[in-house]
C-alpha positions as CSV (number, residue, x, y, z in Angstrom):
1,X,122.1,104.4,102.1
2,X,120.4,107.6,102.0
3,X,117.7,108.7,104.8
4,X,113.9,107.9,103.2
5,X,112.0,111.5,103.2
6,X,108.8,111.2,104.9
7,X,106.1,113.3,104.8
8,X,103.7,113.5,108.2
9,X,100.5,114.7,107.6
10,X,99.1,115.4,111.6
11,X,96.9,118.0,113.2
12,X,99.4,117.7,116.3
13,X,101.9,119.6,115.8
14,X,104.4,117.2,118.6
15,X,103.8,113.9,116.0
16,X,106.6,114.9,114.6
17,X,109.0,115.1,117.6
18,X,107.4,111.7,119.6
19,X,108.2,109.7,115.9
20,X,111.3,111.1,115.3
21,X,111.8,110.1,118.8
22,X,110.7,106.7,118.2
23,X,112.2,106.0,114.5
24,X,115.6,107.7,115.4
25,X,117.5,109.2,112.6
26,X,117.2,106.6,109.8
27,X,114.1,108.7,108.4
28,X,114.1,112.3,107.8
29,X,110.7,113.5,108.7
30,X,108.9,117.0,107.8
31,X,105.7,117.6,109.3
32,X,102.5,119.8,107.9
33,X,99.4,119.9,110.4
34,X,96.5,120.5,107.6
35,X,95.6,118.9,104.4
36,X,95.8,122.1,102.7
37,X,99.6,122.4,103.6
38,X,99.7,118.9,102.8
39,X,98.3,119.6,98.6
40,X,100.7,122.6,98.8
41,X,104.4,120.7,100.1
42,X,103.2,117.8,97.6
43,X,103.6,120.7,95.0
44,X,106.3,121.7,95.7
45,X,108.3,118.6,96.7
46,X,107.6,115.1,96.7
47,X,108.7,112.4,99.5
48,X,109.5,109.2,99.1
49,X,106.8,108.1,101.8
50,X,103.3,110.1,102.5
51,X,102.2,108.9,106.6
52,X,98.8,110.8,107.1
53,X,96.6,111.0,110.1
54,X,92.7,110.0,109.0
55,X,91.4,112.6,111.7
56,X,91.5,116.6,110.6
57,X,88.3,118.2,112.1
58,X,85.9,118.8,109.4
59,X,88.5,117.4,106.9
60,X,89.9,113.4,106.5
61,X,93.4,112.1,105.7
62,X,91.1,109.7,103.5
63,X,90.5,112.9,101.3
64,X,94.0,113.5,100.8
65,X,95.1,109.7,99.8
66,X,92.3,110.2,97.2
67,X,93.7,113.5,95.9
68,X,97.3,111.7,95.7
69,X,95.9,108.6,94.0
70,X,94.1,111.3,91.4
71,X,97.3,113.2,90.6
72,X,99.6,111.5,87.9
73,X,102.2,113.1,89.4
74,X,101.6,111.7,93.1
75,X,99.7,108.5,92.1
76,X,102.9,106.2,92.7
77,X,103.5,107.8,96.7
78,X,103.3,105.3,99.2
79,X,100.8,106.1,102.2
80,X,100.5,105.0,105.1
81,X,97.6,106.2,107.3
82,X,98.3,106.3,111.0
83,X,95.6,106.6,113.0
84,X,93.6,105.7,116.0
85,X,90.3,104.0,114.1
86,X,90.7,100.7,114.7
87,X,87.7,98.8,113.5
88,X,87.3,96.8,110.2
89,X,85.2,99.5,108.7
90,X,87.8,102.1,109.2
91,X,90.5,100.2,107.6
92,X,88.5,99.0,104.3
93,X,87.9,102.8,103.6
94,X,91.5,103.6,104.2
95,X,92.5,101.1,101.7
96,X,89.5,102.0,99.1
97,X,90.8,105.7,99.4
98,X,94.3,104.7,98.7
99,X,96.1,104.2,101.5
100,X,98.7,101.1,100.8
101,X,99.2,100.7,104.6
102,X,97.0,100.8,107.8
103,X,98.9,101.6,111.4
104,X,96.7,101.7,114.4
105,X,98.0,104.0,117.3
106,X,99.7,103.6,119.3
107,X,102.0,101.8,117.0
108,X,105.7,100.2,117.8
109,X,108.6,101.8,116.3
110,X,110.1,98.5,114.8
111,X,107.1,97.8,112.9
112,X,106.3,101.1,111.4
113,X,110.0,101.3,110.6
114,X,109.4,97.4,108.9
115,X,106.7,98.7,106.9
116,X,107.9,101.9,105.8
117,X,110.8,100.2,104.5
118,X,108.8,97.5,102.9
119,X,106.7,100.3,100.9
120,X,110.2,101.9,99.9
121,X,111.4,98.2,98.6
122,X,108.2,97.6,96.8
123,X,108.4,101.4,94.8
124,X,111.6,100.9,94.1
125,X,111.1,97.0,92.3
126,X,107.9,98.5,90.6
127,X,110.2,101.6,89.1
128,X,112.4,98.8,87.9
129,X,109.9,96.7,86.5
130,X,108.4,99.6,84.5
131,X,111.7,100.6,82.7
């Protein structure tokens, strides 16, 4: 089985190390630390799974879920926002922006491993529904 390519989308430019750390080496993770290097790698390349931060600054990880959902192109990437908001409010706007996962930090390693998985099963049975 081939190692899922996962975009991380974090201002911290460590995330990338402490979840490699954490998934081990059944992902292969790339790591940009702004939105706008996020819109350009997403030209240029497309994962199989888009894990964004919701906190940039000025900007929001909720922008970018909305930009993917816009694209035809990108509108079939599974994201996952993994983040520290934590209350109801946070999560219903995470989903109404497009995210098709919500991961409170600090997260376990098992589960986000379970659900990025999951969201790779469930692309792959909708690419087989649709031919």
């Amino acid at each position: 089985m081939r190692r899922l390519h996962i975009l991380l989308v974090d201002g911290d430019p460590n995330a990338c190390i402490r979840m490699q750390h954490s998934l081990g080496n059944e992902f292969l993770l790339q790591q940009v630390v702004s939105l706008s290097q996020a819109r350009r790698f997403l030209a240029e390349a497309l994962p199989d799974i888009l894990i964004c931060e919701v906190m940039f600054g000025n900007e929001s990880g909720l922008d970018l879920c909305r930009f993917v959902r816009r694209s035809p192109e990108l509108c079939h990437l599974p994201i996952i926002l993994l983040t520290n908001l934590s209350t109801i409010q946070d999560k219903v706007a995470g989903f109404d922006a497009g995210a098709d996962d919500y991961i409170v930090k600090p997260f376990d390693a098992r589960h986000l491993a379970a659900r990025i998985r999951l969201l790779w099963r469930i692309k792959r049975l909708q690419q087989f529904d649709s031919i």
